[in-house]
C-alpha positions as CSV (number, residue, x, y, z in Angstrom):
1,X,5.5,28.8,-0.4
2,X,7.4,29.3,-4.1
3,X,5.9,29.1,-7.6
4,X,7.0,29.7,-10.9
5,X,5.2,31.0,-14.1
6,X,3.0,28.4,-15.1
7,X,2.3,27.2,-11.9
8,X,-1.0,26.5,-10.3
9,X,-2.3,28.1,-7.4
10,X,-5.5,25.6,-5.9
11,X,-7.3,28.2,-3.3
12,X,-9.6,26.4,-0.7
13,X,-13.0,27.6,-0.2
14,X,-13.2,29.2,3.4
15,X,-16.4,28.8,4.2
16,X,-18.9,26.6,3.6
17,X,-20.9,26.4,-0.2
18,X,-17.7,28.3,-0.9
19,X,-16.0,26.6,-3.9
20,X,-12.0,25.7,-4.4
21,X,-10.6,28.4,-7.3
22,X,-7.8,27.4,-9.2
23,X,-5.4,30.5,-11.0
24,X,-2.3,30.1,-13.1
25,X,1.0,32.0,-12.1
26,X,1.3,34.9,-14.3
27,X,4.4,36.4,-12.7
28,X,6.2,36.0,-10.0
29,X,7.0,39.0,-8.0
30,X,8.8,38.1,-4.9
31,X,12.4,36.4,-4.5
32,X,13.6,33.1,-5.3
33,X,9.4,32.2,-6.0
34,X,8.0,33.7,-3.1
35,X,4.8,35.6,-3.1
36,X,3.4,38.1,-4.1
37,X,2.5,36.4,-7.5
38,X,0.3,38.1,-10.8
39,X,-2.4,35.7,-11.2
40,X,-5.3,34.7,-13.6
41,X,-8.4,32.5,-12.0
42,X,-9.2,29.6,-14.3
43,X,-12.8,30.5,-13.3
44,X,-13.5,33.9,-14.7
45,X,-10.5,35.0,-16.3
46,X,-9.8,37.6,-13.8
47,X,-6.0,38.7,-12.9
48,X,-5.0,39.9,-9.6
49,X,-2.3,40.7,-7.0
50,X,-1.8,37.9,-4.8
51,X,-0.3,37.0,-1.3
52,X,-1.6,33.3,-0.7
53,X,-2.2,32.0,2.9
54,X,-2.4,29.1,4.5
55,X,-5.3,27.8,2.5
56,X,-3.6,27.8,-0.7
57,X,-1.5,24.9,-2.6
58,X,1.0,24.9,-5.6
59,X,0.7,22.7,-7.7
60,X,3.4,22.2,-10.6
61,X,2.8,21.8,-14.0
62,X,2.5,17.5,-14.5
63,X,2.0,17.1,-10.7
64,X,-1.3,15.0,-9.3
65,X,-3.7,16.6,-7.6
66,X,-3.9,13.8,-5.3
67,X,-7.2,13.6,-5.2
């Protein structure tokens, strides 16, 4: 996975009545755009430390959701 600053981050719920969470990339802390980023959650504004898995999507500034 690589992001850049400004990037989105689309997190798929887990489980189910668990919601999708978007964040924005803050900073990227890793190499050449890899993980860990600094993000905020479009949801409730809160910033965090994060190391997405496998159920996580970037999504670049003007790209389509596809959905």
């Amino acid at each position: 996975m690589r992001a850049n600053v400004g990037d989105k981050l689309l997190v798929h719920g887990r489980t189910v009545g668990q919601h999708d969470r978007t964040a924005q990339v803050l900073q990227v802390l890793g190499e050449n755009g890899d993980p860990p980023y600094r993000v905020k959650f479009d949801d409730d504004g809160h910033e965090a430390l994060m190391s997405p898995g496998p159920d996580t999507v970037v999504r670049h500034p003007g790209e389509s959701s596809g959905r």
